[in-house]
N, C-alpha and C positions, 0 to 999 in steps of 0.2 A: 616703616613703622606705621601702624594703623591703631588712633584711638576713638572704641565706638561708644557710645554714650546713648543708655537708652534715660530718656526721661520719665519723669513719677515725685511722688510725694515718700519719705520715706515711713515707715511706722506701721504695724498691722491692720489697724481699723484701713489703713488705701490700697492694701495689698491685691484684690479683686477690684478695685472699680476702672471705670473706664480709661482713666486719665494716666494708668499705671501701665498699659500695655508697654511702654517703652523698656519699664522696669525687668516687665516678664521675659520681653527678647532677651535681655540678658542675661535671663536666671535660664532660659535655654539655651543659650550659646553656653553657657558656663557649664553646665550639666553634661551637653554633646562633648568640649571639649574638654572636660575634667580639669575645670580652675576653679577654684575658690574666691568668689569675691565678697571678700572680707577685710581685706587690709583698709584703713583708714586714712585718706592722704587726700589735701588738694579739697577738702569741703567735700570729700567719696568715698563711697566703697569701692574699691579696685581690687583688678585678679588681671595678672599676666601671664602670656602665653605665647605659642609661635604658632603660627598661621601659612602657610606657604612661602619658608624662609623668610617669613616678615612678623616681626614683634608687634604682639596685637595686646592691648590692653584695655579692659571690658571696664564700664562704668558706671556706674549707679548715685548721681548727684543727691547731697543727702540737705541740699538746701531748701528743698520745697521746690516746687513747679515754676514758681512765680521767680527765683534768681540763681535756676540753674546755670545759667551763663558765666555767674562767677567761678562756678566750678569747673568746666569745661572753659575756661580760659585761664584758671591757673594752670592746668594739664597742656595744655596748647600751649605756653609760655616753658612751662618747667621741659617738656621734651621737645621744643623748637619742631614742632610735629606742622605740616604743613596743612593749611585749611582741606584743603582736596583729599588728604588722609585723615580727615575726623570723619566720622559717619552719627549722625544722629538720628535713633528710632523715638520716635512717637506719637502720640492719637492725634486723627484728623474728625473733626464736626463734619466738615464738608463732604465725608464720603459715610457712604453706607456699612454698617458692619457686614464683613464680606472680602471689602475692599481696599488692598495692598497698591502703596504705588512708592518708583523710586526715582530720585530727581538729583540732579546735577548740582544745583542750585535753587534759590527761589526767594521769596518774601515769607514773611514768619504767619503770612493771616491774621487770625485771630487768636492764635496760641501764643498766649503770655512767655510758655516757657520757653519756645524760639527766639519769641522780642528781646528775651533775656537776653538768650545767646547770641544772637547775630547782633544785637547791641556793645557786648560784651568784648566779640571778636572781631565788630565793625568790617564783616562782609558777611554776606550771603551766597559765597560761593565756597558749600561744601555737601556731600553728597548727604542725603536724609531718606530715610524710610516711615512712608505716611502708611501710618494704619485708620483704616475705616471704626468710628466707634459708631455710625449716628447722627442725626439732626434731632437735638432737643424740643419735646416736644412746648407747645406752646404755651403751658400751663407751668411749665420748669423752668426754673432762675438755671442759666448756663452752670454757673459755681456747681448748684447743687448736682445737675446733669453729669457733670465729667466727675464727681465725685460719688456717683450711684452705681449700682452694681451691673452686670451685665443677666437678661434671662436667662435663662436653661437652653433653649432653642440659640441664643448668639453667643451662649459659652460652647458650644458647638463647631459652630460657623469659627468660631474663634479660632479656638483649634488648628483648623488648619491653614487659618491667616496667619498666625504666631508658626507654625513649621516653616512655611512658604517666606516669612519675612526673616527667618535664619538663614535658609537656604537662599537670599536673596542678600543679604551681610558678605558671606563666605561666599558666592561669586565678586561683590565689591573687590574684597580681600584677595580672593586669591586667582582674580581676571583683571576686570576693572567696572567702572560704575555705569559705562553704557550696553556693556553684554547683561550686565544684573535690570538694568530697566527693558531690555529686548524681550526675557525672561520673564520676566515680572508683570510687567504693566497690562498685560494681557489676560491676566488673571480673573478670575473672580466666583470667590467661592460663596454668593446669596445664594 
């Protein structure tokens, strides 16, 4: 059993900004696979599905950015689902929009909604997919940065970062998380 959890803020006015990318992996897995995530359970939206004879269940944390972790730690609790099978997609400051990377494990940075969760589930070994939003520029309080929208030129670029980080899930899923980083990490669609 695989459960992936993209991160985001829940509610319209966040639905395009930067800091939702994790949300949108989702609404494209869900779409590819024809599941519905809508059910309400665990502090989430959830939609279940089967994946390469392995139940995969898609997530969308409806606590806010800042205490996703509680959500994705009732989920990890209620399905005894192993840290190595949660996957968590979303936005990295550190990389440029463009750029996809997938990791084994790691430290949360500077994203709040990681601190949350590796807080939460008191490890950081579990696999995550970093999307590139951007380095804030220096005129921009962060808050406001990851809460802004993306150009017309990097909803582009986007594009086929969010394809590439589905197809980057669904090798996790149905290989495992170091043929999905061999794949991947080599990328880059600037």
């Amino acid at each position: 059993m695989f459960v992936i959890i993209g991160l985001g803020n829940p509610g319209k006015k966040y639905e395009k900004t930067r800091h939702n990318v994790g949300f949108r992996v989702i609404d494209r897995l869900a779409k590819d696979w024809g599941v519905s995530v809508k059910k309400v359970q665990f502090q989430a939206l959830v939609g279940e599905t089967f994946r390469g004879g392995e139940k995969v269940i898609l997530v969308k944390p409806q606590t806010y950015m800042n205490e996703s972790g509680r959500a994705v730690m009732e989920l990890q609790r209620y399905y005894q689902v192993p840290p190595e099978n949660l996957i968590v997609i979303y936005d990295d400051i550190d990389f440029e929009v463009g750029v996809l990377k997938v990791r084994k494990r790691g430290s949360a940075g500077s994203h709040n909604g990681m601190k949350s969760v590796i807080f939460q589930l008191q490890t950081d070994v579990f696999p995550r997919v970093r999307i590139g939003i951007g380095k804030q520029p220096s005129y921009m309080d962060l808050a406001n940065y990851v809460l802004s929208g993306f150009t017309t030129q990097e909803e582009k670029t986007l594009d086929d970062v969010l394809k590439a980080a589905v197809d980057a899930v669904e090798i996790i899923v149905e290989k495992d998380v170091e043929q999905s980083m061999n794949q991947t990490n080599h990328l880059n669609f600037q």
